[in-house]
N, C-alpha and C positions, 0 to 999 in steps of 0.2 A: 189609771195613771195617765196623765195627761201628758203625751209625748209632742215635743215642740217642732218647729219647720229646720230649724237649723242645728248644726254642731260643730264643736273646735278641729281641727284638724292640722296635719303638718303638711304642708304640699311641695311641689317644684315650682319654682320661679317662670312667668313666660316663656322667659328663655330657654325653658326646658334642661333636661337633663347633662353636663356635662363637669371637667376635671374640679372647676371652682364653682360647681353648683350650691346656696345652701339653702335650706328650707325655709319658708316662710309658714308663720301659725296665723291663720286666720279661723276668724268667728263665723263666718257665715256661709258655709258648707249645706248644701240642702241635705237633708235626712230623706233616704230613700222609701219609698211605702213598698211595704213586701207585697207579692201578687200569691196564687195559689200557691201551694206547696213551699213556703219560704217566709223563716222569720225572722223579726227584726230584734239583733242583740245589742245590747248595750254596755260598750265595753269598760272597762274600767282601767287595765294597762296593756300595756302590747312589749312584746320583746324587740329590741333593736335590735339584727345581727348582721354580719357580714356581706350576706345577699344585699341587704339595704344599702348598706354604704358602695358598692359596686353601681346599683340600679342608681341609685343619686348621681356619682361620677358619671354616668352614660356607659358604663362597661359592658351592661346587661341589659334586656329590656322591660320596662315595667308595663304593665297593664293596666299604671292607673295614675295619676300623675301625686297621689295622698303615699306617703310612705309608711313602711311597715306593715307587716304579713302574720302577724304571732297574735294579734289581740285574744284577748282570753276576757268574762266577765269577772273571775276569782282567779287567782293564781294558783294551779293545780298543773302547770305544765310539766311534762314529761316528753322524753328526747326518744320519737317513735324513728323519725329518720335516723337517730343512731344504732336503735334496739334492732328495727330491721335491716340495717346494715353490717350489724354483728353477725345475724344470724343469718346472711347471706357465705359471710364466710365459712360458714361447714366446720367452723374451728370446733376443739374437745376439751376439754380441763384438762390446764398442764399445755398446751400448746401456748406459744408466743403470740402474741398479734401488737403492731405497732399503731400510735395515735397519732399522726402530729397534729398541733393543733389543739394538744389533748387541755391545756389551761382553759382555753373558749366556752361559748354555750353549748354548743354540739362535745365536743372535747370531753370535758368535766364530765358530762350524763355517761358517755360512751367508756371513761374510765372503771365505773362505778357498776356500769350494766358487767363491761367484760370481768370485772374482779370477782363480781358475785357468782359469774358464772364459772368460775375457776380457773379463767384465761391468764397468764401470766402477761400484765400490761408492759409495755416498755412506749412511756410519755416522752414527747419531743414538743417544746415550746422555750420560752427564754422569760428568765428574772427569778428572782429566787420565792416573791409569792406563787407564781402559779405550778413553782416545784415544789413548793408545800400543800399547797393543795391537790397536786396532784397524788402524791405520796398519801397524805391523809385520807383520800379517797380511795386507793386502794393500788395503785400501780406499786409492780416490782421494780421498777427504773424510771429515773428520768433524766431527759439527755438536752441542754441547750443548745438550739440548734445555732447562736452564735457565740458560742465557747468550743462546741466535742464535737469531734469527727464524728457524725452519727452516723454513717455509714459502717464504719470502721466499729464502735461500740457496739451497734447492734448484732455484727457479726459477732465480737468477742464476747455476747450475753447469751447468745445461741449456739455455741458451740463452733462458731463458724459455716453453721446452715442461714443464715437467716431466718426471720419470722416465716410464720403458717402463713398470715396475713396481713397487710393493710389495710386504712381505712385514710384515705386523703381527703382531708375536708380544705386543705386548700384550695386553691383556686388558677397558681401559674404551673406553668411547664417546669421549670426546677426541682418542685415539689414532687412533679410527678414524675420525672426522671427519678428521682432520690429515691419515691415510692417501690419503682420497679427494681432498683440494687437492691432494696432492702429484704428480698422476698427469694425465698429459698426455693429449691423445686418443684413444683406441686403446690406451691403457694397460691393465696387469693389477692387480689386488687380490688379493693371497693370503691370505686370514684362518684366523691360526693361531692366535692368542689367544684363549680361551676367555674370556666374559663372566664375570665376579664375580655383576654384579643383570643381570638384563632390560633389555636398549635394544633401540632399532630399530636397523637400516646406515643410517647417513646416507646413502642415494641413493634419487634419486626418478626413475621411468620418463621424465622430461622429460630430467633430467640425462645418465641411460645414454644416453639415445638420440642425445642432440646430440652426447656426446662420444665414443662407442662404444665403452663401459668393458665388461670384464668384472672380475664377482668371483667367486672359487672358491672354497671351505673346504678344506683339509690335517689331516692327525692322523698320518699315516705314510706308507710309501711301498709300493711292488710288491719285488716279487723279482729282478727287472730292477733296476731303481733301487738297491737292496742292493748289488747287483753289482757295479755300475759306481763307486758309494760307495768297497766295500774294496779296489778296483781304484785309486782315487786314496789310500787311505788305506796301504797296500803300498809304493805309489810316495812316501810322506812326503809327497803336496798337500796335504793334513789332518793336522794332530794337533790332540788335543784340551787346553786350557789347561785343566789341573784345579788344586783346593784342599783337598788333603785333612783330611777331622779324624775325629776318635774317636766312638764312638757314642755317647757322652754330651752331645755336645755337638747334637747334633741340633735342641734347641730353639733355642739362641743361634743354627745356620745358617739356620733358617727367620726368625730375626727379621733376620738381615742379609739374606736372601735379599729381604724385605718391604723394607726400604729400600732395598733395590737395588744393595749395597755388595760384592758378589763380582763380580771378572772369573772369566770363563770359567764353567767347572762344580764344583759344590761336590756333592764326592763323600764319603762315611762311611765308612769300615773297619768290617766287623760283625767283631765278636770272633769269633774260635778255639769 
């Protein structure tokens, strides 16, 4: 197979990363030669998510000025950062765990893994498709977070203990104040959301302690955790809700992505 010098790519503008930054598609991207130990893939789509449209804004930092981090050469993805972020939580079947977020590409898998696993879901996102899909996939609840006091709900779905656990795949301080009310004694915090600006976690050594919370950070999983992922992924407990579009359209998915107007994963076809 004759592999050529160049390929299509979506990059940053000179001006680099910032609030109205938008991608430019160029053809003439050098194609890198692998050295020992390292091969050369040929991708076919790549997921657009949330981290990107951060890293484009300038919120976050990239390490490469090409956008997007999900390329795949077959679409076979499965949601390892949600799988091991579940099962960070120590949760049981029958225990609570909250999602928000849960409509998204991380969201959706992570409804899907916890239902199978007999976690009783309680989904937080907004519009009435991705409360259908939520539901369809398997959650016992689902709360808009701009309609219902989801504070308030989730307590009255819990008996008034709140969940076992969260999992915040947002990204601001809000969320994660919200996160911490929502989580009963002994509960888990899984923070998956990467900050946009600088906050602090809302907890303070008085609060952990009376209530004996723990919090953990997630970014991926182990090899084990992979495992047992394509093991439910094999068996159809997962699939993945995607939305495909062309690579031109890259900009307009990251400004829907910014409103928060895609269920599931919003995935790109890289040209031939």
């Amino acid at each position: 197979m004759a592999i050529p010098q160049t390929q299509i790519a979506a990059v940053l503008p000179p001006s680099g990363a910032n609030a109205t930054s938008r991608l430019q598609i160029i053809n003439d991207r050098s194609i890198p030669v692998p050295t020992e130990g390292e091969v050369l893939v040929k991708l076919e789509y790549s997921g657009v998510c949330h981290s990107d449209v951060h890293s484009v804004r300038g919120e976050t930092p990239m390490l490469t000025d090409v956008a997007g981090h999900e390329g795949v050469g077959k679409v076979v993805r499965a949601g390892i950062a949600m799988y091991s972020s579940i099962m960070k939580t120590k949760t049981r079947p029958g225990d609570w765990i909250v999602l928000p977020g849960a409509g998204g590409g991380l969201g959706h898998m992570g409804v899907q893994i916890a239902a199978k696993k007999g976690l009783k879901v309680i989904a937080i996102d907004s519009g009435e498709k991705k409360k259908q899909l939520c539901l369809s996939l398997g959650a016992h609840a689902f709360l808009d977070y701009k309609t219902d006091d989801v504070e308030h709900e989730v307590k009255a779905l819990t008996s008034g203990l709140g969940a076992h656990a969260v999992i915040c795949t947002a990204n601001n301080e809000p969320a994660y104040t919200q996160s911490m009310k929502m989580l009963r004694s002994l509960g888990v915090l899984v923070c998956v959301g990467i900050p946009s600006v600088p906050f602090r976690l809302p907890a303070t050594p008085f609060g952990m302690i009376v209530k004996g919370l723990t919090i953990v950070g997630n970014s991926a999983g182990t090899a084990k955790e992979m495992e047992e992922l394509m093991e439910m992924a094999v068996r159809g407990d997962v699939t993945a809700h995607i939305e495909c579009f062309e690579f031109d359209c890259i900009d307009d998915v990251l400004q829907r992505l910014g409103r928060s107007e895609i269920e599931g994963r919003a995935v790109v076809r890289i040209p031939e």
